[in-house]
C-alpha positions as CSV (number, residue, x, y, z in Angstrom):
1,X,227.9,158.1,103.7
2,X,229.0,154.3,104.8
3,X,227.7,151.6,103.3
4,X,225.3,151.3,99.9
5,X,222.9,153.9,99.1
6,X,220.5,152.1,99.7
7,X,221.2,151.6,103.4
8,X,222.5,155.2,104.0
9,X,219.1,156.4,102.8
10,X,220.3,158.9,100.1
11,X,217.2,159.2,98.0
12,X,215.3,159.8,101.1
13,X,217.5,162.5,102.0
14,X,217.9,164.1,98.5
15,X,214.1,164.5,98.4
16,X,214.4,166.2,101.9
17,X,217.2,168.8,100.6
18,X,215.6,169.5,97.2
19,X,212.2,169.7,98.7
20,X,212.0,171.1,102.2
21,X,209.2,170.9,104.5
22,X,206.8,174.3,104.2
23,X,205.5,175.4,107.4
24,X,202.6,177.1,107.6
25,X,201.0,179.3,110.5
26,X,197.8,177.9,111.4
27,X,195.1,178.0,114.1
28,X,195.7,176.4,117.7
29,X,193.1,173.7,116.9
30,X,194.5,170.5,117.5
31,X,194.1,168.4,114.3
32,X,195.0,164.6,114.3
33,X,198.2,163.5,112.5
34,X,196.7,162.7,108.4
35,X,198.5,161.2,105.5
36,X,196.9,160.5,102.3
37,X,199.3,157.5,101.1
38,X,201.8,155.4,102.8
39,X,203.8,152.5,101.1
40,X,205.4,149.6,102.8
41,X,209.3,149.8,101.2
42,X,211.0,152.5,101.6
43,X,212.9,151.2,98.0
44,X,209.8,152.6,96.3
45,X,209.1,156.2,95.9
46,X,206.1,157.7,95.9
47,X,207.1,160.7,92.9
48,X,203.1,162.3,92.7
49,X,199.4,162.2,93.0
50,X,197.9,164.4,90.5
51,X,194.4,165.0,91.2
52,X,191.7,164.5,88.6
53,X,187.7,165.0,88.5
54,X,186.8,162.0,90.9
55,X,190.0,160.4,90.8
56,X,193.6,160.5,91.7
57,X,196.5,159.3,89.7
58,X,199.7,158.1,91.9
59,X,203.3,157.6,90.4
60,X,205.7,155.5,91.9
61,X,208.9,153.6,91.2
62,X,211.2,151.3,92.6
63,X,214.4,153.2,93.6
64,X,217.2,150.3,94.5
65,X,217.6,148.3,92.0
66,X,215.3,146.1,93.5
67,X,212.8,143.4,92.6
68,X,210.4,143.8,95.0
69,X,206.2,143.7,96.1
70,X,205.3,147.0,97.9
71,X,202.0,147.9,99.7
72,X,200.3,151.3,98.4
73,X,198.2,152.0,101.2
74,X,195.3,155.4,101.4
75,X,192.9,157.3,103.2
76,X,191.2,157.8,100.1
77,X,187.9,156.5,99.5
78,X,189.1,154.3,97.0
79,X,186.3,152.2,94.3
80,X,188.9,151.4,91.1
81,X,192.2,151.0,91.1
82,X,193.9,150.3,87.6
83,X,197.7,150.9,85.9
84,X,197.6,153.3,83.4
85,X,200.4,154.1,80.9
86,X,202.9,157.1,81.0
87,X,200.2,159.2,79.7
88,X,197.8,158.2,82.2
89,X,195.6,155.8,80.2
90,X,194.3,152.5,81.5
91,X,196.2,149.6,80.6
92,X,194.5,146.3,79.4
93,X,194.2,144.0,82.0
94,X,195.6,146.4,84.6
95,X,192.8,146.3,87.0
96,X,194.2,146.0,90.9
97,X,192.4,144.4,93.3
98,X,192.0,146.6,96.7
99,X,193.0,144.2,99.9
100,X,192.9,145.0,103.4
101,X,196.4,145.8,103.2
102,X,195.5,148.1,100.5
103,X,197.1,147.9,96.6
104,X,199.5,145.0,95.9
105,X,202.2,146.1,93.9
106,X,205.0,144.1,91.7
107,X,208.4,146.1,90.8
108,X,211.3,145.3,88.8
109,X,214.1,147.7,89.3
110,X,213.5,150.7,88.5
111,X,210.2,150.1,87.1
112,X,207.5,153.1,87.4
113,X,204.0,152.3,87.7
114,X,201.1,155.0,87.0
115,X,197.9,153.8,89.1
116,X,194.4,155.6,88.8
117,X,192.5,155.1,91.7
118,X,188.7,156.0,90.8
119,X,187.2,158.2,94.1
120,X,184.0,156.8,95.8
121,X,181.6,160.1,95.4
């Protein structure tokens, strides 16, 4: 590639190779386009969403070297959102505030941040 990784889009791409795209036959039914998250820089990396009894818990981390503020935005019906640890448990004063935009979120690089974002039932 030309240029930085960054630019070139390598992760991206590594993602694409070591995890291809599974179609699936399905019915003719046309069914609007649906994502459950989307974040705002592509320098962050959205690595899983492990689902949990009324709640979801979403790893990311910033992938450039970068210090940066990313958007997580969801579908989800969202009521909590708090960091948690490594091994998913909330952090002190690690409750996020949900904005229009959706979650607000700080990175140093390389940083990972675990987020559990309690489901409206």
């Amino acid at each position: 590639f030309a240029g930085s990784f960054q630019d070139a889009g390598v992760i991206q791409c590594a993602y694409n190779l070591n995890f291809p795209l599974h179609a699936v036959p399905a019915s003719s039914a046309q069914c609007p386009p649906w994502s459950a998250f989307s974040v705002s820089n592509p320098a962050v990396v959205l690595e899983t969403a492990e689902d949990r009894p009324e709640a979801v818990v979403v790893r990311l981390y910033e992938a450039h070297g970068s210090t940066l503020v990313a958007w997580l935005q969801t579908s989800l019906p969202v009521q909590e959102a708090m960091l948690c640890d490594l091994l998913e448990r909330p952090v002190a004063q690690g409750r996020l505030p949900l904005e229009q935009q959706g979650l607000r979120l700080s990175f140093t690089p390389f940083r990972v941040l675990s987020i559990l974002l309690v489901l409206r039932q």
